[in-house]
C-alpha positions as CSV (number, residue, x, y, z in Angstrom):
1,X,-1.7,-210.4,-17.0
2,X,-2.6,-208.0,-14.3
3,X,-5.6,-205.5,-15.6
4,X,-5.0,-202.4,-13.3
5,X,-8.2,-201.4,-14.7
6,X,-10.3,-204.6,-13.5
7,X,-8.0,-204.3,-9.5
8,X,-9.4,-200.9,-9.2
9,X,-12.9,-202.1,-10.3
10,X,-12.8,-204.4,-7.5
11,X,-11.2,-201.9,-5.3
12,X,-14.2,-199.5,-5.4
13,X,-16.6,-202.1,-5.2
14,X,-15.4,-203.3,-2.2
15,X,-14.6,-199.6,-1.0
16,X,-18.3,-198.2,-1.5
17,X,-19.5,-201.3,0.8
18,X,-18.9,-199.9,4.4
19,X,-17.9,-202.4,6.7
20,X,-17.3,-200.9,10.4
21,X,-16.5,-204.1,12.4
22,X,-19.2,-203.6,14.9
23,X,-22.0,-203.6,12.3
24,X,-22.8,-207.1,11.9
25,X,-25.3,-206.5,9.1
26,X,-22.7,-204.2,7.3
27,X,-19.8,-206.5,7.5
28,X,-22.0,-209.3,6.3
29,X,-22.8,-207.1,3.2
30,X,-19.3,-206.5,2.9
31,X,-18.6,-210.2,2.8
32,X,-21.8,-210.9,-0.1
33,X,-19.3,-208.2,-2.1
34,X,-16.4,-210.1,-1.4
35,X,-17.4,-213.2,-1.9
36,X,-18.9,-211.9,-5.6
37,X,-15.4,-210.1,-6.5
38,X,-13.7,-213.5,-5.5
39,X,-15.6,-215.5,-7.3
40,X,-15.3,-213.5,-10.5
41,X,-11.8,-213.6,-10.1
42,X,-11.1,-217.1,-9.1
43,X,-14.0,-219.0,-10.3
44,X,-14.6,-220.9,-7.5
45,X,-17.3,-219.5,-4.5
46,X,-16.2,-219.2,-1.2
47,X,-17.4,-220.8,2.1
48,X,-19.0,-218.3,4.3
49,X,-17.7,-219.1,8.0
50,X,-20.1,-217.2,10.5
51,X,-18.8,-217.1,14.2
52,X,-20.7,-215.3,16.6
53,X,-22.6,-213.4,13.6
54,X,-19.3,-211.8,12.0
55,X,-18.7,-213.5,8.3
56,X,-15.4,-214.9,7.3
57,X,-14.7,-216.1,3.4
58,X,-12.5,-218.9,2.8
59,X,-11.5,-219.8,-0.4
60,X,-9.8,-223.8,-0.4
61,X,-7.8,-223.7,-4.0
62,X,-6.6,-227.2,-5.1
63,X,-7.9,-230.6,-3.7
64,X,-4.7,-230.7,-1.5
65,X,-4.1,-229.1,2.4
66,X,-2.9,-225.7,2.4
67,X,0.7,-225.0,1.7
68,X,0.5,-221.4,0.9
69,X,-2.0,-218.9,3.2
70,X,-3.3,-215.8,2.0
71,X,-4.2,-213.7,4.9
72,X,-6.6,-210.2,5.1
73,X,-9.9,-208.8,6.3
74,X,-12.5,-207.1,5.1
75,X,-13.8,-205.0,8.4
76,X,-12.7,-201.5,8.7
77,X,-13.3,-198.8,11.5
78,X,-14.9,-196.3,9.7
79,X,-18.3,-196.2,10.5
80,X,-21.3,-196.1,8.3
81,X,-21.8,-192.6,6.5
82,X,-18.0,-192.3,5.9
83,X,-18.1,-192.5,2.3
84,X,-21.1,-189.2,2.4
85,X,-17.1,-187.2,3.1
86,X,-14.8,-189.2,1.6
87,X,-15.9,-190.6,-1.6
88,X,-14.1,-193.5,-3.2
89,X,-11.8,-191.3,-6.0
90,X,-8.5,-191.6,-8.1
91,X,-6.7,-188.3,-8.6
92,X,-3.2,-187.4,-9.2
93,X,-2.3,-191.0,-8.9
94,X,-3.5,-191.5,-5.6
95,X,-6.6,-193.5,-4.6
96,X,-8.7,-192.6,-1.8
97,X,-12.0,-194.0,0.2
98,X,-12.3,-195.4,3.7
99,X,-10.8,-198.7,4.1
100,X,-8.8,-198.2,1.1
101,X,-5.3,-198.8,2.9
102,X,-6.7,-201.1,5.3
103,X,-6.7,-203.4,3.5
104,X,-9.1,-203.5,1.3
105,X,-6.7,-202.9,-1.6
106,X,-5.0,-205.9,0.1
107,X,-7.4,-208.1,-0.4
108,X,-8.1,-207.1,-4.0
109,X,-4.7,-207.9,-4.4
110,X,-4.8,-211.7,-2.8
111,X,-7.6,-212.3,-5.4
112,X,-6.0,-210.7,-8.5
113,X,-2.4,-212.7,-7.4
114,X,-4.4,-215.8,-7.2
115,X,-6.1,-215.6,-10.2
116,X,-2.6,-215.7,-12.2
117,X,-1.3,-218.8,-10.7
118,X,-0.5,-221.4,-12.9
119,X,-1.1,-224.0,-10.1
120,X,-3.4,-222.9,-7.1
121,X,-3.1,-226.3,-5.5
122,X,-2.5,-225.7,-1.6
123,X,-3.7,-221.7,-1.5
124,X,-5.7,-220.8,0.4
125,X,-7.2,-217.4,1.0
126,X,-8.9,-216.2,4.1
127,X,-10.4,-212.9,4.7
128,X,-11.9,-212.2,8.6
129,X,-14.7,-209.9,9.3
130,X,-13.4,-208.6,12.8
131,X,-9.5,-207.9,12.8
132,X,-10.4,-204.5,13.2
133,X,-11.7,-205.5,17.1
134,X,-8.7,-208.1,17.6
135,X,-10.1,-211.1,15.8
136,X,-12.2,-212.4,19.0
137,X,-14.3,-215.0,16.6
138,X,-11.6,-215.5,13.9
139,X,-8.0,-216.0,16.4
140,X,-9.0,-219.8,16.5
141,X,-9.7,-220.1,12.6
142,X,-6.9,-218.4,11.4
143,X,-4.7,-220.4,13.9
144,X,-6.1,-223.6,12.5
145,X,-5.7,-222.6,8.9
146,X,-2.3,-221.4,9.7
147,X,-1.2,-224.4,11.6
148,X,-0.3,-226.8,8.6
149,X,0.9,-224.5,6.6
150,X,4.5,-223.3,5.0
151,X,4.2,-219.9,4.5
152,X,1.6,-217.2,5.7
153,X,1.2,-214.4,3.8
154,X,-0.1,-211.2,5.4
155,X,-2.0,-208.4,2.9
156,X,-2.1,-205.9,5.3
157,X,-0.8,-202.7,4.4
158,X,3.1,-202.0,3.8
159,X,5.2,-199.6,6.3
160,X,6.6,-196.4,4.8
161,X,7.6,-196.5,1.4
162,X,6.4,-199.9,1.0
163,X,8.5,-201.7,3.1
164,X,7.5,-205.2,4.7
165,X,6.6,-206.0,7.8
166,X,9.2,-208.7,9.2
167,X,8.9,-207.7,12.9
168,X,5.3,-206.9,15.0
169,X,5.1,-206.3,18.6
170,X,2.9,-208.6,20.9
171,X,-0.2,-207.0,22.5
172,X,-1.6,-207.6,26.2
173,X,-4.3,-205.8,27.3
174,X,-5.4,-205.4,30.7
175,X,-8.0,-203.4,33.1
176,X,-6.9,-202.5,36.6
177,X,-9.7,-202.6,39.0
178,X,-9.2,-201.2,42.5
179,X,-12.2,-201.4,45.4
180,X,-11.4,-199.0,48.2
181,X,-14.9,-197.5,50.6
182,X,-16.7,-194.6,50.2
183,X,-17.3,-191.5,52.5
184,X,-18.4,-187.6,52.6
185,X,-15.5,-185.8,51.1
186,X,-15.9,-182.8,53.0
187,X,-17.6,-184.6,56.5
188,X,-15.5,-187.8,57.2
189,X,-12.9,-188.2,54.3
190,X,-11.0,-190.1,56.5
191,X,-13.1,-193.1,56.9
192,X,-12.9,-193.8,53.1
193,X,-10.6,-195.7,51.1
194,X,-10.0,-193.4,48.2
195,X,-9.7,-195.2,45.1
196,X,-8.9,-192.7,42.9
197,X,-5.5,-192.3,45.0
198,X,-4.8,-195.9,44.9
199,X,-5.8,-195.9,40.7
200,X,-2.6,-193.8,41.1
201,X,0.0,-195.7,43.1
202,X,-1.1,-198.2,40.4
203,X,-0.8,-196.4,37.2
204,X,3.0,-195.4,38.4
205,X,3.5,-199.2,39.4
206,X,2.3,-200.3,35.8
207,X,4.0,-197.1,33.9
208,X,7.5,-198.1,35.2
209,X,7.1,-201.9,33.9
210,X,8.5,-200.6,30.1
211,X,11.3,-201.6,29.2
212,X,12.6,-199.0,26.0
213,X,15.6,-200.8,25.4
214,X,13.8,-203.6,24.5
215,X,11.2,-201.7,23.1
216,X,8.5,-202.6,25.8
217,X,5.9,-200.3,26.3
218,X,3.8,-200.4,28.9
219,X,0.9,-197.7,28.8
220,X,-2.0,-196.7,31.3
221,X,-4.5,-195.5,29.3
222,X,-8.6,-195.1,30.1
223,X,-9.1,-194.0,33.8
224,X,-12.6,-194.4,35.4
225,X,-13.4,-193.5,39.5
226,X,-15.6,-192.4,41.3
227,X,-19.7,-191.0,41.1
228,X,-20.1,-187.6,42.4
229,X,-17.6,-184.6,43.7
230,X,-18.2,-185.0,47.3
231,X,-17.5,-188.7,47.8
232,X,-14.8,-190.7,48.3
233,X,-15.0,-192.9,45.4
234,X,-15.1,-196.5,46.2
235,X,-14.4,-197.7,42.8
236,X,-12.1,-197.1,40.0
237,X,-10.2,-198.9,37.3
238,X,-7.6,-197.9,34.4
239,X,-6.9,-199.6,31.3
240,X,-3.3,-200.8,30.0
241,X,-1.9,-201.4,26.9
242,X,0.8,-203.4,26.4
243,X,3.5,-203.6,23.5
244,X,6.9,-206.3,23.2
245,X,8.9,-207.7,20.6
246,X,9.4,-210.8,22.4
247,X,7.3,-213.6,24.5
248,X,9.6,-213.7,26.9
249,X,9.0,-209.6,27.9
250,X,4.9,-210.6,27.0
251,X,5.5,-213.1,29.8
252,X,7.5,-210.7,32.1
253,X,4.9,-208.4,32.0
254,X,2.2,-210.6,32.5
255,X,4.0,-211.8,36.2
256,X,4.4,-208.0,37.0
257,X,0.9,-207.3,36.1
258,X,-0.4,-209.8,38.0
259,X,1.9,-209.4,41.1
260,X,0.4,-205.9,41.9
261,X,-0.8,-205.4,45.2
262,X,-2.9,-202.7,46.7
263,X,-0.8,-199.7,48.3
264,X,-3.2,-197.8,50.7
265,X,-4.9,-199.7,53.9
266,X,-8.2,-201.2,53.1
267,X,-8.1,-201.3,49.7
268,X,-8.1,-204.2,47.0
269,X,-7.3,-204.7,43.6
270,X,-8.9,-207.5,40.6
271,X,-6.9,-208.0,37.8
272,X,-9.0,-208.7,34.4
273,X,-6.8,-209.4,30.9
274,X,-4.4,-210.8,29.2
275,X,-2.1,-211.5,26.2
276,X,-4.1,-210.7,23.0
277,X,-1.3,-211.2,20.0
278,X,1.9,-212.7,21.0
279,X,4.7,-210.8,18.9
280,X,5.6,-211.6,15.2
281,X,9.2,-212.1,16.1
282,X,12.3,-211.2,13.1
283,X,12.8,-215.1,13.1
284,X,9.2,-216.2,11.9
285,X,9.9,-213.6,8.8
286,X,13.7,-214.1,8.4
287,X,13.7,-216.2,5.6
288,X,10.4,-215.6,3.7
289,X,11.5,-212.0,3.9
290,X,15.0,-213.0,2.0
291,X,12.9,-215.1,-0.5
292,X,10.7,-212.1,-1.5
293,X,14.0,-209.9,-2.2
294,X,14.9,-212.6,-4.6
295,X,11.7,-212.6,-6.5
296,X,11.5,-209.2,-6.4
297,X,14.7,-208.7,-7.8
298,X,14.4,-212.0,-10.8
299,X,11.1,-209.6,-11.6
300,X,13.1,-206.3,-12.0
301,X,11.6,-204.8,-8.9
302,X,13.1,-202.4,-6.9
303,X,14.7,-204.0,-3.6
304,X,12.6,-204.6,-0.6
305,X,13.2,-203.0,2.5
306,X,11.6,-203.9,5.9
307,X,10.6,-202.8,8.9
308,X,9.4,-203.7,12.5
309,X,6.3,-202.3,13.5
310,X,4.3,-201.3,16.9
311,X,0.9,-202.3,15.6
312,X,-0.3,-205.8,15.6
313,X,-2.2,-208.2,13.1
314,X,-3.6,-211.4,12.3
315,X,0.7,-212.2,11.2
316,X,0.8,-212.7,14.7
317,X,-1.6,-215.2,15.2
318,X,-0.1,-217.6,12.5
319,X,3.5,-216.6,13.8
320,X,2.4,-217.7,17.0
321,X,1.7,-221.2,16.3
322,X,4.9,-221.6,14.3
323,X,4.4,-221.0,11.0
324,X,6.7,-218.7,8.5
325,X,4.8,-215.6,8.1
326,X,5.9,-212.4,6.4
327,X,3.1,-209.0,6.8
328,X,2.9,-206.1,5.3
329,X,2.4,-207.3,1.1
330,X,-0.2,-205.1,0.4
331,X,-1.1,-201.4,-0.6
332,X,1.7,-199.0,-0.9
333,X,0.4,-195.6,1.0
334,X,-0.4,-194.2,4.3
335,X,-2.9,-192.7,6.4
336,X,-4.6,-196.3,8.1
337,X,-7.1,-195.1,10.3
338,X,-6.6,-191.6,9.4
339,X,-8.4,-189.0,7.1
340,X,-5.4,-188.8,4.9
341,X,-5.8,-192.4,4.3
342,X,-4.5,-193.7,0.8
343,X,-3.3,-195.6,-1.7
344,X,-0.6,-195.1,-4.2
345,X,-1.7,-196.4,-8.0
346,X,1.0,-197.2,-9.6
347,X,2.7,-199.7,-6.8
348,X,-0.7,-201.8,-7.0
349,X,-0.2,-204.1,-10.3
350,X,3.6,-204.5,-9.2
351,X,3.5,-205.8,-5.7
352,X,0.2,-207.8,-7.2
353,X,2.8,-209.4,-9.3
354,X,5.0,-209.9,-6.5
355,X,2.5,-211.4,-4.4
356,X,1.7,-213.9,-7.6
357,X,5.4,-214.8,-8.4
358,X,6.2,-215.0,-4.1
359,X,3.6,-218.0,-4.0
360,X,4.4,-219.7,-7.2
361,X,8.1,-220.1,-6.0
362,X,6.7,-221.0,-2.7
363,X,4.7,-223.8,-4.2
364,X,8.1,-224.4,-6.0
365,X,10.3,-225.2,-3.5
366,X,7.2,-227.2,-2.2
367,X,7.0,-229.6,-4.7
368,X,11.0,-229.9,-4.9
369,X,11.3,-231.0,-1.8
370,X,8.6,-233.6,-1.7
371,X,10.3,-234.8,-4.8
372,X,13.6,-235.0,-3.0
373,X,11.9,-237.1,-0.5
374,X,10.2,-239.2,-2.8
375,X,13.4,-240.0,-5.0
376,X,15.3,-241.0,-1.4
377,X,12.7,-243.1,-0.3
378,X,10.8,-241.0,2.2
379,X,7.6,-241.9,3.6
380,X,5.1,-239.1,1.7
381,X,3.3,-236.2,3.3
């Protein structure tokens, strides 16, 4: 049985550890927490995977390969001192404290589900230190984990009103750079290559790649040029962030991006970047998403709803290398990233016991069909 009492235990424990993902010490902290709730929970210690000095628990439930994944992280992007203004609290029903939403309570959640499986045999739950900073030393291990695999199961937060996340766009990030020569801006302007003019022919070129119909996005962002007020600047680069629902637009965009060519005489252009998530497309969460309704519904739970989302996660990582994944199964609330940032009480012990009841029925249908090919003769897994 699901203590709400002992989830929010864990919950403030894990809140009142700050764990900004570009504090190596503090995440490491974060993870010593972790691993301590975990253990108490599951009764089994995790192993500690350091990459590059940012700590990643995995916890390996069963003696057989993993069937089931259970997928978070523990970083956040509040930075140290955060909890001095916004105190870890329950009030009116609503819980508060950096990190809270994302996804701490998440996490929490992945433990407490765990813990009330009857059989844990092919779970595993893995919890990354840097998701926060796009998962530069976790991408490979979570793609490993998630390569053999039926199911991936994502604890990040829900969308509004506690929908899933079925859909996630793909991310691309890039940086523009242009070279062009400096001069006097008042003397000899015309012997310089201004590159703050050709930063512009460039940011119009990149703006018009979107594509809203098909919900690309393509967004110039951070501009940079030049060194003083009266010179030419010789150097200047933008940013760009990219957003698709699809590979193939991810792989339109990347052609475009990488076909631009410099506009004014004399000057040159570098490319740097690349695709960073490709998209968690509807089909990689079709049918998981159609199997939680149905054990939400043999529970007495409210229907699920779902939703397709701009922002991306570690989902897309494990939908990217072909395996079932369905986001968005943890906290109920709002406010990621944002001072109103919070959880709702009363949705945590349900979708806990969704989470519990989604894997068991996923370990289920596991174990029927390796019994179906068994009985027919099949060779076994």
């Amino acid at each position: 049985m699901i203590s709400l009492s002992e989830v929010l235990g864990d919950l403030r424990d894990l809140v009142e550890c700050e764990s900004p993902s570009d504090d190596l010490a503090a995440v490491a902290r974060s993870a010593e927490v972790l691993a301590r709730v975990g253990t108490r929970r599951l009764g089994v210690e995790p192993e500690r995977i350091v990459i590059e000095g940012r700590t990643h628990l995995r916890w390996r439930l069963g003696s057989g390969p993993t069937e089931v994944l259970l997928l978070g992280h523990h970083d956040t992007v509040w930075p140290l001192g955060s909890l001095a203004t916004r105190p870890f609290s329950v009030e009116a029903g609503i819980i508060r404290g950096p990190g809270c939403f994302d996804m701490k309570a998440g996490v929490v959640m992945a433990l407490h589900a765990a813990a009330e499986l009857p059989d844990r045999d092919g779970v595993t739950i893995l919890v990354t230190g840097d998701e926060e900073l796009g998962s530069p030393s976790s991408r490979a291990l979570i793609e490993q984990e998630a390569a053999g695999a039926s199911a991936a199961l994502v604890l990040e937060a829900s969308a509004d009103d506690g929908a899933l996340k079925t859909e996630r766009k793909g991310v691309s990030v890039y940086d523009v750079l242009v070279q062009g020569r400096s001069a006097h801006a008042g003397l000899e302007p015309e012997l310089g290559v201004n590159a703050t003019l050709e930063l512009a022919h460039q940011a119009l070129a990149v703006s018009r790649l979107g594509d809203p119909e098909l919900g690309t996005t393509v967004t110039p962002t951070a501009a940079r040029a030049g060194t003083t007020t009266n010179t030419v600047p010789a150097q200047g680069s933008f940013s760009v962030d990219v957003r698709v629902i699809s590979r193939t637009e991810q792989d339109r965009v990347d052609a475009a991006m990488r076909g631009l060519r410099a506009v004014l005489p004399g000057a040159s252009l570098d490319l740097v970047g690349g695709a960073n998530r490709p998209p968690l497309e509807a089909a990689a969460s079709q049918a998981l998403f159609e199997q939680a309704r149905t054990t939400a519904r043999a529970l007495g739970l409210p229907d699920l709803t779902c939703a397709s989302v701009g922002g991306a996660s570690d989902g897309n990582f494990t939908a990217g290398v072909g395996t079932p994944t369905l986001d968005g199964l943890g906290a109920v609330g709002g406010g990621a990233h944002a001072e109103h940032e919070h959880v709702v009480l009363d949705q945590l012990v349900p979708r806990t016991t969704l989470l519990a009841a989604l894997v068991t029925d996923l370990l289920a249908r596991r174990s029927v069909a390796t019994n179906r090919v068994h009985a027919t003769g099949g060779p076994r897994p």
